[in-house]
C-alpha positions in Angstrom: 11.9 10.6 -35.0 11.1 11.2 -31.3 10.8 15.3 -32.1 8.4 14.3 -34.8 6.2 12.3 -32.8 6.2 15.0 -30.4 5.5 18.0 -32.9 2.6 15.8 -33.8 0.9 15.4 -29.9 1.3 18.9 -30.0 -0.4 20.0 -32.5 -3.1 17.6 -31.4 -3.1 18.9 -27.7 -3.6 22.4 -29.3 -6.3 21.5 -31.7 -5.0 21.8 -35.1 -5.5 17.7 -35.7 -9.4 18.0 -34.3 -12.2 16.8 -36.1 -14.4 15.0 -33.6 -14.3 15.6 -29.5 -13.7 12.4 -27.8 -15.4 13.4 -24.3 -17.0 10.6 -23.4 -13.1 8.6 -23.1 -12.2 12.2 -21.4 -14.8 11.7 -19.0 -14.2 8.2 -18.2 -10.8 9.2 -17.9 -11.0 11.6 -15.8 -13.0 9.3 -13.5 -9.9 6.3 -13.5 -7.3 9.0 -12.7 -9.6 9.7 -9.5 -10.5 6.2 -8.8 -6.3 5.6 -9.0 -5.5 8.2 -6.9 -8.1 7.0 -3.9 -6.6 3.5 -4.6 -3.5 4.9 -3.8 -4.2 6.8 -1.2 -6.0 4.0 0.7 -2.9 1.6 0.0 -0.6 4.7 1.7 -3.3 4.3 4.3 -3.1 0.6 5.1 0.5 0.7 5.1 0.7 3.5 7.8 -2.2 1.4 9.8 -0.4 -1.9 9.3 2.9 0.1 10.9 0.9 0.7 13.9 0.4 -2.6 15.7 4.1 -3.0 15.5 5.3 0.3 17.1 2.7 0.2 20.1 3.5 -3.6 20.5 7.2 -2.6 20.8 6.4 0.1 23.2 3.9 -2.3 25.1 6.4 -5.0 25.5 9.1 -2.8 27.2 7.2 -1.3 29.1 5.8 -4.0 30.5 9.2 -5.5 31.2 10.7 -2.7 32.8 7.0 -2.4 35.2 7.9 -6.2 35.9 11.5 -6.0 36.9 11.3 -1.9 38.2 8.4 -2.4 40.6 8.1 -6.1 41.1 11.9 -6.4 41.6 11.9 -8.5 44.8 9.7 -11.0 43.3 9.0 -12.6 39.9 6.7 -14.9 39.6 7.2 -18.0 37.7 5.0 -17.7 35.0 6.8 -14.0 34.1 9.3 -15.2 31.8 7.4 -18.3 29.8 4.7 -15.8 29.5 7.0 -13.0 28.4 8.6 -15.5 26.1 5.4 -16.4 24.6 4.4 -12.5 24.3 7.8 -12.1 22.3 7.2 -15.0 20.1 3.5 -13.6 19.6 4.9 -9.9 18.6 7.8 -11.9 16.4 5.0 -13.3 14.4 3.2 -9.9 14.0 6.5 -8.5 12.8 6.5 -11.3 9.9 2.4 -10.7 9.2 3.8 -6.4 9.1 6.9 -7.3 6.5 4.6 -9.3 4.9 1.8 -6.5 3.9 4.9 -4.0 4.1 7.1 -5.8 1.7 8.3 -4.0 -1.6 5.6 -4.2 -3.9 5.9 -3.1 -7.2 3.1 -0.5 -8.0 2.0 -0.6 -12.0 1.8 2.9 -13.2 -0.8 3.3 -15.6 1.6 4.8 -18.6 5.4 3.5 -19.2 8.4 6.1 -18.2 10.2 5.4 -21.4 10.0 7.4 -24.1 9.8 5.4 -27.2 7.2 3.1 -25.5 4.9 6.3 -25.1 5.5 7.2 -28.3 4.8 3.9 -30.1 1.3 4.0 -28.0 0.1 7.6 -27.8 1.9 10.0 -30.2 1.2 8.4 -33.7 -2.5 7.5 -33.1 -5.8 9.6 -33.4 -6.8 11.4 -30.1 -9.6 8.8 -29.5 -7.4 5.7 -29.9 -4.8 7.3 -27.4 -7.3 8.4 -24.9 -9.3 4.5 -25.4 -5.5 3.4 -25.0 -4.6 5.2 -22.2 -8.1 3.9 -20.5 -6.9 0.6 -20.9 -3.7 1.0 -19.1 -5.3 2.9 -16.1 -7.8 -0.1 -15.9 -4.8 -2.6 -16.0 -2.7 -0.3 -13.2 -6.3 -0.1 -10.7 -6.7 -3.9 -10.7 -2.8 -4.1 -9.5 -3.3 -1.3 -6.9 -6.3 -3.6 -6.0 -4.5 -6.6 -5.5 -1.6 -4.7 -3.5 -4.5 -3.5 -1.0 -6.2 -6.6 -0.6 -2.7 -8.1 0.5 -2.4 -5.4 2.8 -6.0 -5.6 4.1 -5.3 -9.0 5.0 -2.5 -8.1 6.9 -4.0 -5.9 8.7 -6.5 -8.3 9.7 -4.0 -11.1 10.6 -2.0 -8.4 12.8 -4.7 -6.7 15.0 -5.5 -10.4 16.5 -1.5 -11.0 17.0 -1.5 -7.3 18.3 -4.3 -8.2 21.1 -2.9 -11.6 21.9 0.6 -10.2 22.6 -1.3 -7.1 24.8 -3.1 -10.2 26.8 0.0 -12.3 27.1 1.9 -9.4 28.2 -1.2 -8.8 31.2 -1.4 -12.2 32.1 2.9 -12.2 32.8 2.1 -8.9 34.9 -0.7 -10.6 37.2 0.8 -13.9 37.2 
């Protein structure tokens, strides 16, 4: 059954089963698999931006210690460890806002990775009602890649403010 159904897309792919040239479901298409592939490319993008704030504010935070108790070591001030505390606890909640945009998301792919499924909705169909399928499966994988950037994106936004107030917090124990 399953070499039969793939005998049969063949002989489609090669022409033999032809009788009218679906292009305009070619051209849209075409168009989804590019619009899918940006989509995905920006959501590798927000993830490697989101990782930022949380590597620098690791970096930031030691470093600022280590100026503290290296440089400063005959004196402390008393403000240096509530402050630091408060920096921590700032840099703790970015780390939850990161995990939070980071967290395993399951990404839709447009066409299913088992083989009888395929089957069932491309091989025994015309060329125009796979292709019009096909459309219809990238448009419902795009709207999930959507909603898995726009949960990013608002991570990112919540964890550039965290980012800044755990830079100021970490100043303000220096000077103080």
């Amino acid at each position: 059954m399953v070499w039969q159904a793939f005998s049969r897309l063949m002989s489609r792919l090669s022409g033999a089963a032809r009788t009218a040239e679906p292009i305009g479901e070619r051209l849209v298409l075409e168009e989804l698999r590019r619009s899918y592939d940006r989509q995905h490319a920006a959501a590798d993008g927000l993830s490697t931006t989101l990782e930022n704030p949380f590597v620098a504010g690791g970096v930031i935070i030691s470093l600022a210690a280590t100026v503290k108790v290296a440089v400063l070591r005959q004196s402390l001030g008393p403000l240096f460890w509530p402050i630091l505390g408060l920096a921590l606890l700032i840099y703790l909640a970015l780390f939850v806002v990161i995990l939070m945009g980071m967290r395993p998301l399951r990404f839709k792919h447009p066409i299913s990775h088992d083989w009888e499924t395929l089957a069932k909705a491309y091989f025994d169909e015309s060329e125009q009602t796979a292709l019009r399928q096909l459309i219809s499966d990238y448009l419902g994988s795009m709207q999930a890649m959507h909603d898995l950037n726009r949960v990013k994106s608002r991570s990112l936004k919540l964890a550039m403010p965290l980012f800044m107030a755990t830079v100021i917090a970490l100043i303000a124990a220096l000077w103080l």
